[in-house]
C-alpha positions in Angstrom: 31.5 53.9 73.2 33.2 52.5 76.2 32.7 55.1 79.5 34.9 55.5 82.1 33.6 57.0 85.9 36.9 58.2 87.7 36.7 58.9 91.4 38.4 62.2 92.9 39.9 65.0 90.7 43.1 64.6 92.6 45.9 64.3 91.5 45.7 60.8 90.5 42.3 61.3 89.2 43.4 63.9 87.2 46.1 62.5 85.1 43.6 59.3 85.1 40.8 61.3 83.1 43.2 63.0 81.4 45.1 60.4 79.7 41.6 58.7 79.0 40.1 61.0 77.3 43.1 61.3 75.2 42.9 58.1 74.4 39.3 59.0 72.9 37.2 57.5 76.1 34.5 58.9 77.3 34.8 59.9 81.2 32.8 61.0 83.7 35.4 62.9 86.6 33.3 62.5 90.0 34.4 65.4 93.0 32.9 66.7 95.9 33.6 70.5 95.1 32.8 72.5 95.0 29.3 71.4 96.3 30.8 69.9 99.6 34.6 70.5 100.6 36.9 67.9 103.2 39.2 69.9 106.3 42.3 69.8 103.7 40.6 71.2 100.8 40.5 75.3 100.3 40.2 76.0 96.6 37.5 75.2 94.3 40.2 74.3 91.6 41.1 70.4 91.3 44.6 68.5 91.9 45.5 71.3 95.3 49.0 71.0 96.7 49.7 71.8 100.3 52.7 74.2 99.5 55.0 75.2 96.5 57.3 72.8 97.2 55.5 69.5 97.4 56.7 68.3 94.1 60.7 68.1 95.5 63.2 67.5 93.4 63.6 67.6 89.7 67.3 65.8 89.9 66.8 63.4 87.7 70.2 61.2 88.5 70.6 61.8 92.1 67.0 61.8 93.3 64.4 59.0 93.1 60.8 61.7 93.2 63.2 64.1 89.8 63.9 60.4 88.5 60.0 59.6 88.7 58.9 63.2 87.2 61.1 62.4 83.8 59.4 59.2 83.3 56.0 60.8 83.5 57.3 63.5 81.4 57.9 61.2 78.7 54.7 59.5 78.9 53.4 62.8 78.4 51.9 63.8 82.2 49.3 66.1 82.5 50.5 66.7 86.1 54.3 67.9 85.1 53.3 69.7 82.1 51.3 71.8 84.6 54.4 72.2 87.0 56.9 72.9 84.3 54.6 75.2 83.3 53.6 76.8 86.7 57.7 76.5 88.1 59.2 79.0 90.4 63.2 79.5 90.7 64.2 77.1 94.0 67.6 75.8 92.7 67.3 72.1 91.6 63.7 71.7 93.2 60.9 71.9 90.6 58.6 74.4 92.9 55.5 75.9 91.6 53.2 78.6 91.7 50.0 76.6 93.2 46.8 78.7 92.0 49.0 78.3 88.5 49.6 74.9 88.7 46.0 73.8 89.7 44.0 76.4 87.4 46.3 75.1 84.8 45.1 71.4 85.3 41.3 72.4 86.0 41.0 74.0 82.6 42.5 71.5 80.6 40.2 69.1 82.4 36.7 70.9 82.5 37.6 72.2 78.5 38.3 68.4 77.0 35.5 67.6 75.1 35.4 63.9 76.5 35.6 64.7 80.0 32.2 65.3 82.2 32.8 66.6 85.3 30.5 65.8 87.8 30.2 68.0 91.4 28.5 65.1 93.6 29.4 62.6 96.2 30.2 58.6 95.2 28.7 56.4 97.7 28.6 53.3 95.7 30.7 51.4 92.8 29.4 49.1 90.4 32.0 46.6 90.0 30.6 45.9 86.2 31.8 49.6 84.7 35.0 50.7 84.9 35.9 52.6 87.3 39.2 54.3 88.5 38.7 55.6 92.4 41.5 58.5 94.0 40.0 59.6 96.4 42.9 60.2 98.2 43.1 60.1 102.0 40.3 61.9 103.5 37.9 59.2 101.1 34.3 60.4 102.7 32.9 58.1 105.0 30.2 56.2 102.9 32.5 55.5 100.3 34.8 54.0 102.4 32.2 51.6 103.7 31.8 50.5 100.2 35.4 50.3 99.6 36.1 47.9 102.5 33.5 45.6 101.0 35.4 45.5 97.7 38.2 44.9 99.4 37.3 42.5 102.1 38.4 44.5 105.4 38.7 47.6 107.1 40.8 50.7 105.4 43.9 52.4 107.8 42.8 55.4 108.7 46.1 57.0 110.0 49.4 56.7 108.5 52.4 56.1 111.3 55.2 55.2 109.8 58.4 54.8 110.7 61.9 55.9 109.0 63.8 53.8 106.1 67.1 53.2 105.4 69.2 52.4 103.1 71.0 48.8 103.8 74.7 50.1 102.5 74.3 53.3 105.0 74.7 51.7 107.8 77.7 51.6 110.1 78.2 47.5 110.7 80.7 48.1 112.6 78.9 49.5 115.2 75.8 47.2 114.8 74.8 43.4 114.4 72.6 40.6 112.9 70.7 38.9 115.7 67.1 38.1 116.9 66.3 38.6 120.6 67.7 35.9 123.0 69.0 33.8 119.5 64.8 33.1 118.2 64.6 33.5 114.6 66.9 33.4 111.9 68.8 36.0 113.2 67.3 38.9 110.7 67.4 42.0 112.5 70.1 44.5 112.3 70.7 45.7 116.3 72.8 49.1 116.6 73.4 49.8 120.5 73.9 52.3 122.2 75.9 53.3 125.5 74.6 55.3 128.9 76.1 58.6 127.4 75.3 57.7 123.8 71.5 57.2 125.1 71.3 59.9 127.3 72.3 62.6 124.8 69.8 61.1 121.9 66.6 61.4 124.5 67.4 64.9 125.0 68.0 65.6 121.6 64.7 63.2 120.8 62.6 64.9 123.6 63.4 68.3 121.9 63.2 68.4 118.7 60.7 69.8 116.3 57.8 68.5 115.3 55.7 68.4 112.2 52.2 70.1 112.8 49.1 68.4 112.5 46.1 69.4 111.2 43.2 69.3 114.1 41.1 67.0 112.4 44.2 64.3 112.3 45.2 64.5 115.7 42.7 61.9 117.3 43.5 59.1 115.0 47.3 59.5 114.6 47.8 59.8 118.5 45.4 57.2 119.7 46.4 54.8 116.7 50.6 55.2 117.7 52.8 57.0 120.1 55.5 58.8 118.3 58.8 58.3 120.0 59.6 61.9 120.4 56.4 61.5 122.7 57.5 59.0 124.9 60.9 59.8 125.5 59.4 62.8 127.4 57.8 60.7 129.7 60.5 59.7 131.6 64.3 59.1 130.6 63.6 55.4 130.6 60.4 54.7 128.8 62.0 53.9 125.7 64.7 51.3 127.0 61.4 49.6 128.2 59.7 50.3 124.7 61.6 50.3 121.2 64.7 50.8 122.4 64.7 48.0 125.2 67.6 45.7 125.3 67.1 42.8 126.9 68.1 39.2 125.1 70.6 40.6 123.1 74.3 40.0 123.3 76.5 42.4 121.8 79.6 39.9 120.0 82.0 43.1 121.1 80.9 42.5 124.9 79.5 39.7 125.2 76.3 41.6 127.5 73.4 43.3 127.0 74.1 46.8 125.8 72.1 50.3 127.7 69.9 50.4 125.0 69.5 49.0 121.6 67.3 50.2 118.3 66.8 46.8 115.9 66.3 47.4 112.1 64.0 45.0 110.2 64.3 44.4 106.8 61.7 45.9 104.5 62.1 44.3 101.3 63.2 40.5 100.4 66.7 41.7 98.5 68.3 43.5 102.3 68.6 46.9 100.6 65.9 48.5 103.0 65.4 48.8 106.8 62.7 49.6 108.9 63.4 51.4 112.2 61.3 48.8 114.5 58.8 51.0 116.5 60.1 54.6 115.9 57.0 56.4 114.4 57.7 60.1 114.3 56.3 62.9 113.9 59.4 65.1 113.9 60.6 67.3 110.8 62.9 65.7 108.2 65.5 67.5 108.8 65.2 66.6 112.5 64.6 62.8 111.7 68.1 62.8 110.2 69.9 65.1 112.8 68.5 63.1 115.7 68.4 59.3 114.7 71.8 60.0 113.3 73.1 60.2 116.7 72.7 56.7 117.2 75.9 55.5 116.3 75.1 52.5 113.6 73.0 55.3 111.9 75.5 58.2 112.0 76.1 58.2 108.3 72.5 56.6 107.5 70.6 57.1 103.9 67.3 57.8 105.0 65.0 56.3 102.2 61.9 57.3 103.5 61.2 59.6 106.9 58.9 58.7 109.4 54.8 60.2 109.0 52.0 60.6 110.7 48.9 61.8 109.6 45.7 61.1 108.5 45.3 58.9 105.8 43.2 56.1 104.5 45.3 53.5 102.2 43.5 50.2 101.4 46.0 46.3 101.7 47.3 46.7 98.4 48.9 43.7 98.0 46.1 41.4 98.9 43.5 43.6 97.1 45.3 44.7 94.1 47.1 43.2 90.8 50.3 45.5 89.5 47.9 47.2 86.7 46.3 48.6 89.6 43.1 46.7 89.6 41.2 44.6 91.7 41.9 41.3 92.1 38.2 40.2 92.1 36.5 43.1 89.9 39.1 44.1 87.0 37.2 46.2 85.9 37.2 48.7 89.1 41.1 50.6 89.7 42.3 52.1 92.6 45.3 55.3 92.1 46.9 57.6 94.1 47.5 57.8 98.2 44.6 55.0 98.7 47.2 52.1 97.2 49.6 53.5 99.9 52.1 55.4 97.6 53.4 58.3 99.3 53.7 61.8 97.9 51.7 63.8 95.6 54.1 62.8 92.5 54.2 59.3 93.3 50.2 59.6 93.6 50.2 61.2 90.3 52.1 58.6 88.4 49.7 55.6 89.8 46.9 57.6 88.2 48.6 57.8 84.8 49.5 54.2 84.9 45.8 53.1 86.0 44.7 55.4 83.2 46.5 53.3 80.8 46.3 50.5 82.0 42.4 50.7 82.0 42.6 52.1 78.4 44.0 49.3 77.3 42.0 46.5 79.1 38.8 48.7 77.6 40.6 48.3 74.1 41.2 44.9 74.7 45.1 45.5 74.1 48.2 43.3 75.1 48.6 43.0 78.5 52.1 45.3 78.8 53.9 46.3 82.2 56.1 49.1 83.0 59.3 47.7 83.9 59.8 47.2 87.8 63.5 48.9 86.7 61.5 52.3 86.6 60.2 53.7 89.7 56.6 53.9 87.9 57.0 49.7 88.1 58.7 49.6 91.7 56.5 51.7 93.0 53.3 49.5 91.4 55.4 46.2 92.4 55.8 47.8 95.7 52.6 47.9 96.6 51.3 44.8 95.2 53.7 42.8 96.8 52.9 40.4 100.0 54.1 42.8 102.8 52.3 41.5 106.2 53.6 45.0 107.3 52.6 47.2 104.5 52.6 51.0 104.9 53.1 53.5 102.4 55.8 54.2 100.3 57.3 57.6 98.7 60.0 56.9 95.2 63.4 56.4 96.5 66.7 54.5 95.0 65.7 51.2 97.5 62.8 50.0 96.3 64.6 50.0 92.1 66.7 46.8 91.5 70.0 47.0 92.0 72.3 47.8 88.8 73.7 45.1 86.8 77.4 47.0 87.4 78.6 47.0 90.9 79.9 49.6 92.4 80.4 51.4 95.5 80.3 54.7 94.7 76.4 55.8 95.8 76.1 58.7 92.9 77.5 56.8 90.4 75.1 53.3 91.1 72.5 56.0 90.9 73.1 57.4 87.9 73.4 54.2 86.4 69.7 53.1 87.5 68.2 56.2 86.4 69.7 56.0 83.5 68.7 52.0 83.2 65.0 53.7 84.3 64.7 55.8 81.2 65.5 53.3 78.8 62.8 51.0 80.0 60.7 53.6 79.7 60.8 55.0 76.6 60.3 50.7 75.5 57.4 51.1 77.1 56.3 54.2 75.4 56.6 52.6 72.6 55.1 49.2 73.6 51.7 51.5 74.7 51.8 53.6 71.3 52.3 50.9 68.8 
């Protein structure tokens, strides 16, 4: 009988072993507790959230992360049948009790008869057994040494990131295509700003609230990236040198140079996402959209992904990975969760139950069968295994989903129609993976 070692009882490596040993495979669930515990771990139980709420919403028409939850629902998620189970009232949020929700997944793993868990440290992988490895972002140090040699380079060992937004959010008429001093092929989006305008957003920049971050991340975020919010307090003009610096860019209105100017860069070869060039944050959410809302092009923005900055390790997905979440040069070896640079505990959860079955059926020797990229299970897998010279991590949102076949230009209603398109690709799939 075929065996199967998973890596990390995240999570990922949760629903991984989990829908495995379903399946009737034998697997051997490899963690370092409670024998040996990293800074972010507190609780001897597996698959630990940070707070009640990490799971967001559970809006499954008007929110990409409640969109992704119903398609893991129907392919039968250990990970939401413990939320469901474990939910606390928080309006349209699915929040949970988290000593519920993780005891709740820790017994179901350590009572399946074809799960072995194992309290000991990987160091090594043998490329000839399968293997599924979510370790997650604090991956100990000697297994990331091996990692890097399966994957031919060095892993990212902080996550900066800066904010996305949606393409259609954006006020044109207060922005432009153009590269700097006409080079290029005029790809960037450039929204300008006046003395006033400026003025105002590095006050409101230099005063905002920030995320906190944990001591152990501090070193390798801050060294690795400046945040903006950081270097607008060193002087009132350090960004109009930096990300915000104007120079070689005519505005068509004036004809001149504005006071300062924030270019977007598309993130994805269809236009619907944009990068804010430079502007790694490490301000709150809430403050992300309050504050880089006051530039005007943005005033109205869709923010598709906020900026973050923590510690993280994530290996080059899309030169080291094919979309069934194996390697390129050892199938037999998976990677799952925040290591293949998805973003968020729900999206890491639904890369472990696609590598779970998409290792079960390589070990059965099944048809090769994809989740459709029209799901956010499939954008977020072609996401990641797409060339990105670029590539940072990526949480579920409506960007990364092919647009709908109807057009239309009412945001809730194009939604509605993709999650809806979502669902139906996905029970196909259910069935394509059960037949």
């Amino acid at each position: 009988m075929q065996k199967v070692k998973v890596i990390g009882a995240g999570l990922a490596g949760c629903e991984s072993a989990y829908y495995l040993a379903n399946c009737g495979i034998q697997v051997e669930l490899y963690d370092i507790k409670p024998s040996k515990f990293t800074p972010a771990h507190q609780s001897t139980d597996f698959a630990e959230l940070v707070c009640s709420n990490s799971l967001k919403s559970n809006d499954v028409y008007g929110n990409a992360c409640g969109l992704l939850k119903e398609e893991m629902r129907l392919l039968g998620s250990l990970v939401i049948e413990s939320a469901d189970r474990s939910k606390v009232p928080a309006g349209n949020a699915l929040a949970v009790n988290r000593e519920q929700f993780s005891a709740y997944i820790t017994e179901k793993i350590k009572k399946h008869p074809n799960i072995k868990v194992v309290s000991k440290e990987v160091t090594t992988i043998d490329c000839d057994e399968y293997t599924i490895i979510a370790t997650g972002p604090l991956t100990t140090g000697a297994l990331s040494e091996t990692i890097k040699s399966f994957v031919g380079g060095g892993l990212h060992f902080y996550d900066a990131s800066a904010p996305i937004v949606a393409f259609d959010s954006i006020d044109m008429e207060n922005a432009w295509f153009g590269d700097r001093y006409g080079k290029g092929n005029g790809d960037h989006i450039n929204c300008p700003m006046n003395k006033d305008e400026y003025q105002s957003f590095i006050t409101a920049l230099s005063t905002a609230e920030r995320a906190k971050l944990h001591d152990f991340e501090k070193t390798e975020v801050f060294e690795g990236c400046m945040p903006v919010e950081i270097m607008a307090q060193r002087g009132e003009n350090t960004l109009r040198f930096g990300p915000l610096k104007p120079v070689g860019l005519d505005d068509p209105r004036t004809g001149r140079w504005p006071y300062a100017c924030l270019q977007l860069r598309r993130e994805d070869e269809d236009g619907t996402m944009y990068n804010l060039v430079g502007f790694q944050t490490n301000l709150l959410w809430g403050e992300q959209k309050r504050v880089f809302g006051m530039i005007p092009a943005l005033k109205n923005a869709e923010f598709l992904r906020y900026g973050v900055m923590h510690k993280n390790t994530f290996i080059n997905s899309p030169k080291s990975l094919n979309s069934d979440y194996s390697l390129k040069d050892h199938g037999k070896v998976f990677f799952a969760g925040q290591i293949t640079g998805v973003e968020g505990y729900v999206e890491s959860a639904g890369s472990g139950l696609m590598a779970g079955i998409y290792c079960e059926r390589k070990i059965n020797e099944k048809s090769d069968v994809r989740v459709s990229e029209n799901t956010v299970l499939g954008a977020l897998a072609r996401y990641i295994t797409t060339e990105n010279k670029d590539f940072q991590p990526m949480n579920a949102n409506f960007g990364i989903l092919p647009v709908s076949e109807v057009s239309t230009k009412d945001k809730a209603l194009r939604k509605k129609m993709q999650a809806e398109r979502s669902l139906r690709h996905i029970e196909m799939f259910k069935k394509e993976i059960l037949s």
